[in-house]
C-alpha positions in Angstrom: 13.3 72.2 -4.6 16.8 71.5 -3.7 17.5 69.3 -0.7 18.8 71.2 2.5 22.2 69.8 4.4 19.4 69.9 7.4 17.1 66.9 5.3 20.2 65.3 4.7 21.0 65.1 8.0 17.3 64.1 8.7 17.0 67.3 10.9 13.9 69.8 10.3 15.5 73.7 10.4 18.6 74.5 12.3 20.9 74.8 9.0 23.3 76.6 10.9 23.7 74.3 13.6 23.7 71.3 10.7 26.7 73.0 8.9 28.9 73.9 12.2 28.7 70.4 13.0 29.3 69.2 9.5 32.1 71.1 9.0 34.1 70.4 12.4 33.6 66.9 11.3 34.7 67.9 7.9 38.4 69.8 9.3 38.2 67.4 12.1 38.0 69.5 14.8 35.0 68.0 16.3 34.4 69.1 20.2 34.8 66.4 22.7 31.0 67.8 24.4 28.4 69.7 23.2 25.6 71.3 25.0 22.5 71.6 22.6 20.1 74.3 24.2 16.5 75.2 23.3 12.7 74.6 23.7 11.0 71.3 24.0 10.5 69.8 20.9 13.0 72.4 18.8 14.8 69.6 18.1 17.5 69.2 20.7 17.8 65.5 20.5 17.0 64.7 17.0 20.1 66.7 16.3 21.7 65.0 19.0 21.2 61.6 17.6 21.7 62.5 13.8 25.0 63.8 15.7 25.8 60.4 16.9 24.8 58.5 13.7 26.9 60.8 12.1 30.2 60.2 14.0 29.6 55.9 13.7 28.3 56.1 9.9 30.0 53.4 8.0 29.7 55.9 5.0 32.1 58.2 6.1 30.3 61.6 4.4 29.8 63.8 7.1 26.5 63.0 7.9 24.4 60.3 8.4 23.2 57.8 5.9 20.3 56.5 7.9 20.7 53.5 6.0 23.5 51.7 7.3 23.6 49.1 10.2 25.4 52.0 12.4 22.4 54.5 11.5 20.0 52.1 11.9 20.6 50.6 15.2 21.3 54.0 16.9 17.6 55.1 15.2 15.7 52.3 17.7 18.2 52.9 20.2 19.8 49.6 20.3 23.5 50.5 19.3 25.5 49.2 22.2 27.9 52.5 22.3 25.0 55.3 22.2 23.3 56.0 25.4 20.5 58.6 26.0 20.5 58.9 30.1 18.1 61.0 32.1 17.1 61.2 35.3 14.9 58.4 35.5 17.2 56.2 33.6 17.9 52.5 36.0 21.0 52.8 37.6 22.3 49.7 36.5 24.8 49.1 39.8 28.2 48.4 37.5 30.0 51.2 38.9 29.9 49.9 42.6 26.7 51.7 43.4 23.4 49.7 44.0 21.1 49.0 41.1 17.8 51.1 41.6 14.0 50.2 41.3 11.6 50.8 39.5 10.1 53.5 42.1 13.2 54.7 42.4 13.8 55.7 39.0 10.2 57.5 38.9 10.9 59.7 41.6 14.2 60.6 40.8 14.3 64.4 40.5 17.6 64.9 39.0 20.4 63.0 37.8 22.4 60.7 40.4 26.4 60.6 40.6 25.6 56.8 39.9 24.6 57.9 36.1 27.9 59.7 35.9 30.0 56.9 37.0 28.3 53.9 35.2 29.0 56.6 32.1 32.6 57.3 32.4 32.9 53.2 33.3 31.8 52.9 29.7 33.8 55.2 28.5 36.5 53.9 29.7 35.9 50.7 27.4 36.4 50.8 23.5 33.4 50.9 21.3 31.8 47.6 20.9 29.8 48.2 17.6 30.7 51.6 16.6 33.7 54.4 16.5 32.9 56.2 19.1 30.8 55.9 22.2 27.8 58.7 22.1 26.5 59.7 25.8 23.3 62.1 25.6 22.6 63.3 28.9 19.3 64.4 28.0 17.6 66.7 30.9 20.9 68.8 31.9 19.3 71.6 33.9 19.1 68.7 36.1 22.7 69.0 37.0 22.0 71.9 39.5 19.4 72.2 42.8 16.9 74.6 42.3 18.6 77.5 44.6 21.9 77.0 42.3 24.3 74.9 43.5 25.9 71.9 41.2 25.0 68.1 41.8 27.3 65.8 43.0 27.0 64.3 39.4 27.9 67.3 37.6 31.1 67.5 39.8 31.6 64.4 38.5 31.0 65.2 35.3 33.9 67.5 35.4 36.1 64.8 35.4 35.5 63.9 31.8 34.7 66.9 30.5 38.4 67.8 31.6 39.8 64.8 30.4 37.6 62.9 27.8 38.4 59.4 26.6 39.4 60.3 22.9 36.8 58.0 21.3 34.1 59.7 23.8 31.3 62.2 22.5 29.4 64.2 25.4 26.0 65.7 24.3 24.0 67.7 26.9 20.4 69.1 26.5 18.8 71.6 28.2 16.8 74.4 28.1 19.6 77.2 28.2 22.9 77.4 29.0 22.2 79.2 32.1 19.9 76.1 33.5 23.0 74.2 33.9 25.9 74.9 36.0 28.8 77.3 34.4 31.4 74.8 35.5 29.5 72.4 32.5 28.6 74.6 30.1 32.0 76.3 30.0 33.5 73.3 29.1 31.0 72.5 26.1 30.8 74.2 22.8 27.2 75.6 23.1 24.2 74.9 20.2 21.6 77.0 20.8 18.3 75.8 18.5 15.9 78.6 17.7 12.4 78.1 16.7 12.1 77.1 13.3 10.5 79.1 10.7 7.0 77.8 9.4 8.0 77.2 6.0 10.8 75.1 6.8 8.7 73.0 9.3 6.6 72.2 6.0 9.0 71.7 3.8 10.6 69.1 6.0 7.2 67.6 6.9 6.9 66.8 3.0 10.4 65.7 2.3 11.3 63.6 5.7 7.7 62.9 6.8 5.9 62.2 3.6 2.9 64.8 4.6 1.0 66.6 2.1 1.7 70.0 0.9 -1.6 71.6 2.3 -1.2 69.6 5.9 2.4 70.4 6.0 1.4 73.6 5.9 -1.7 73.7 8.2 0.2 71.8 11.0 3.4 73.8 10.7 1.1 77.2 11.5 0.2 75.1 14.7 3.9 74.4 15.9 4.9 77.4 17.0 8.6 76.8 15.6 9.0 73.5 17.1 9.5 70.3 14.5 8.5 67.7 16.8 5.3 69.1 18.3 4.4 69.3 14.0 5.4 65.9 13.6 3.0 64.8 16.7 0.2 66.6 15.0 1.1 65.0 11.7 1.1 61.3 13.2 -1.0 61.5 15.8 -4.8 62.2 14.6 -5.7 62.9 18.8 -2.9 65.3 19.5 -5.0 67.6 16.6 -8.0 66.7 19.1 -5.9 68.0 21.8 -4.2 71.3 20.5 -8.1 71.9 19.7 -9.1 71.3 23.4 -6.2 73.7 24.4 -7.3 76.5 22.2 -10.6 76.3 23.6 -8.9 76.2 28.0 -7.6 79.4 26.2 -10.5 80.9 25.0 -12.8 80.0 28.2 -10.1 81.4 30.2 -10.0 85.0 28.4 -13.9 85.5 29.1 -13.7 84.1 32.1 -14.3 85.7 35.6 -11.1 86.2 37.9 -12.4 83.4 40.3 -12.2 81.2 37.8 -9.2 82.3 36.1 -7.2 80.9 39.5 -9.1 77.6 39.7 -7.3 77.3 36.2 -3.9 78.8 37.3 -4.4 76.1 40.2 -5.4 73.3 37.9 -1.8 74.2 35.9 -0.1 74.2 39.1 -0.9 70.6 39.5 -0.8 69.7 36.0 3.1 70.9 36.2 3.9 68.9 39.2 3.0 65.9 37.4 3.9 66.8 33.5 6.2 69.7 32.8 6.4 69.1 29.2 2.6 69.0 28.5 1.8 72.3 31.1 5.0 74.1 28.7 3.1 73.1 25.3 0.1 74.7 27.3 1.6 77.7 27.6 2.9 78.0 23.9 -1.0 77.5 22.7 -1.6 80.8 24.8 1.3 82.5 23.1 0.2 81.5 19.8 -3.7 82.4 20.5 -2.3 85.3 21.6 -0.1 86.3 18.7 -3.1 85.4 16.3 -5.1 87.9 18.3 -2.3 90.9 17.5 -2.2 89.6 14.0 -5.8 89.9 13.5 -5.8 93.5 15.3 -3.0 94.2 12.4 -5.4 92.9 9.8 -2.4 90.8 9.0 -4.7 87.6 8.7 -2.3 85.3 6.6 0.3 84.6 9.4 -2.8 83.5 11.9 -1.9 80.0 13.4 -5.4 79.0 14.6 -7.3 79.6 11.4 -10.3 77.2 13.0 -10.8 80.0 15.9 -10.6 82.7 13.5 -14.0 84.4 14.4 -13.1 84.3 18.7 -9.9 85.8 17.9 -11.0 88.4 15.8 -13.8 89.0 18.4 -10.9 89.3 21.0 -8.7 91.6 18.6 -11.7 94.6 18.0 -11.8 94.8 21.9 -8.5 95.2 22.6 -5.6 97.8 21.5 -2.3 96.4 20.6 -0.5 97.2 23.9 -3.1 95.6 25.8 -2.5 92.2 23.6 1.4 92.7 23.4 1.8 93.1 27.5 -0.1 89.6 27.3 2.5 88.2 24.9 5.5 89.5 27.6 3.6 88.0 30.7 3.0 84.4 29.1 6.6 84.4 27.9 8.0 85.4 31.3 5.8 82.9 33.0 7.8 80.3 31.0 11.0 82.0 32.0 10.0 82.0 35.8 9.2 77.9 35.6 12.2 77.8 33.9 14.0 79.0 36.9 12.1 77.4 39.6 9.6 79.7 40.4 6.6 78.5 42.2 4.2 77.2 39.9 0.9 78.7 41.0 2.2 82.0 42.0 3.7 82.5 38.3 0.0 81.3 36.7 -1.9 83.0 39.1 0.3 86.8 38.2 0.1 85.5 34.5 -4.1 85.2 35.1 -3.6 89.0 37.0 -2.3 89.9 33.7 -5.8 89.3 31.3 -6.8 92.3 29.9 -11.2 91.6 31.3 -13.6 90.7 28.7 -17.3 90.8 29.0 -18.7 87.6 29.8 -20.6 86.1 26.6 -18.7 88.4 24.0 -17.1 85.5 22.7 -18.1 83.0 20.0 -16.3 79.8 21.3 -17.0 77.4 18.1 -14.3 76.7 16.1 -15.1 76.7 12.3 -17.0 73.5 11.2 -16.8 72.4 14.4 -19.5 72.0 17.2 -19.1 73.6 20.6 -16.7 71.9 22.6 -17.9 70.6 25.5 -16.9 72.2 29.4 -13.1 72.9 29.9 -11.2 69.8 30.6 -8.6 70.4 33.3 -5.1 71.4 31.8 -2.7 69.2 30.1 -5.3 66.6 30.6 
């Protein structure tokens, strides 16, 4: 199998993205900021920091080596002229703010004008190590209030979007383009990264990650499109243990009664508060349970996810008619959209439970294959 420009840029998927940016830096005509938008581990900031090794590579090929002292160094985030800011990053006090604590930095619910100007200080000064300085802002959605409005740092942030330092590279992430302020986004050239087929999750689990052919394809069924939640489940034998846990809060929760079905849109609610990322891979195990389930009432067997949880979904699937399934699909999905935009978290779980088609209690067989019953529903994200 030939190699991918996307392996060689030590990205999983996202060829398209891989050859826009190789060829900009091919004709030279690389942006001065970049806004890379998707899902939680798509891969926003792996291809934001192959992006950055790319631009200081002493190898000079259009993409990064990964070898090279430039490559390496920006790899364990100790190259003096890449940066990955987020909101709880210190503020350092260079830029004639004062330097934050440690508590400061945890509750920090966006990112402070203090980030912005300790960034464009740096900026200001040549690369140290490298070619160019490389500032991720990581977290971008960040740059608005919740009712709309920009920050205070993305005004400032205007400043050198309009007039970047020549040997400064701006890289946002974010969820969309339409979580961060238009007077940003208008100024970056927009990557959006799509979810990534299965097959090219496994392939690059084989070729990058050194996996297996059968668990590279076992765990890419479980990723839903997303690189890095395959590559936890590939390196981490307890986040298996936990996708298996999740599948099973799903399964509970179909036959459950509607009583308890809001004690778990509650437990969510909390959950979110306190981990956003971990309530949002939540939410993609029920849209994956839930797309098994319409595969199975399809007969289409082959392109089921959770092949361990065959029997419950199948169960589910001869009970319900496609519609039924399908309108569960669209409520799941725009409970994700509604967190997305700052709706309140336990109203948008509690009209997603509203939305379960009711199943009689007991009709279920909640064992997954080779496994023994799991044990009483832990509370979510957990």
């Amino acid at each position: 199998m030939a190699r991918s420009e996307s392996a060689d840029w030590r990205v999983i998927g996202h060829g398209g993205a891989v050859r826009l940016l190789s060829g900009s830096m091919s004709a030279d005509r690389l942006a001065h900021a970049y806004l890379i938008t998707g899902a939680e581990q798509v891969g926003r900031k792996t291809l934001a920091l192959a992006l950055a090794m790319a631009v200081n590579c002493v190898a000079e090929s259009q993409q990064p080596c990964g070898s090279c002292g430039q490559c390496d160094r920006i790899s364990r985030s100790i190259h003096a002229d890449v940066r990955i800011i987020d909101r709880h990053t210190p503020i350092r006090g260079t830029a004639g703010g004062d330097a934050s604590d440690e508590g400061q930095d945890e509750r920090r619910a966006r990112f402070s004008i203090e980030h912005i100007r300790e960034m464009q200080r740096d900026g200001a000064i040549n690369a140290f190590e490298g070619r160019r300085h490389v500032f991720i802002l990581d977290g971008a959605e960040t740059l608005r209030f919740q009712d709309g409005p920009a920050t205070e740092a993305a005004n400032a942030l205007l400043k050198t979007l309009e007039e970047p330092p020549g040997d400064v590279l701006l890289i946002l992430i974010a969820p969309s383009r339409s979580a961060v302020p238009e007077t940003v986004a208008s100024r970056c050239q927009i990557i959006d990264l799509r979810p990534v087929p299965a097959v090219e999750i496994a392939s690059g689990l084989v070729s990058l990650r050194g996996a297996s052919p059968e668990e590279a394809e076992r765990v890419s069924r479980l990723a839903d499109g997303k690189p890095g939640r395959a590559i936890d489940l590939i390196e981490d034998p307890a986040a298996q243990g936990r996708h298996s846990q999740t599948v099973m809060r799903v399964l509970e929760t179909i036959a459950a009664s509607l009583e308890a079905r809001f004690r778990y849109a509650r437990d969510l609610s909390g959950a979110y508060r306190k981990d956003k990322a971990a309530v949002e891979t939540e939410l993609d195990v029920w849209t994956s349970v839930w797309r098994d389930v319409l595969l199975a009432r399809h007969g289409v067997a082959q392109g089921i996810s959770n092949t361990d949880w065959m029997d419950t979904i199948e169960a589910i699937a001869n009970q319900l008619e496609p519609d039924t399934i399908a309108g569960v699909i669209s409520a799941t999905r725009q409970t994700s959209e509604a967190l997305v935009s700052n709706a309140a978290p336990q109203l948008a779980f509690e009209v997603m439970m509203l939305a379960l088609p009711t199943m009689a209690a007991g009709s279920l067989p909640l064992r997954a294959a080779g496994e023994a019953a799991l044990s009483a529903v832990e509370s979510p994200a957990g």
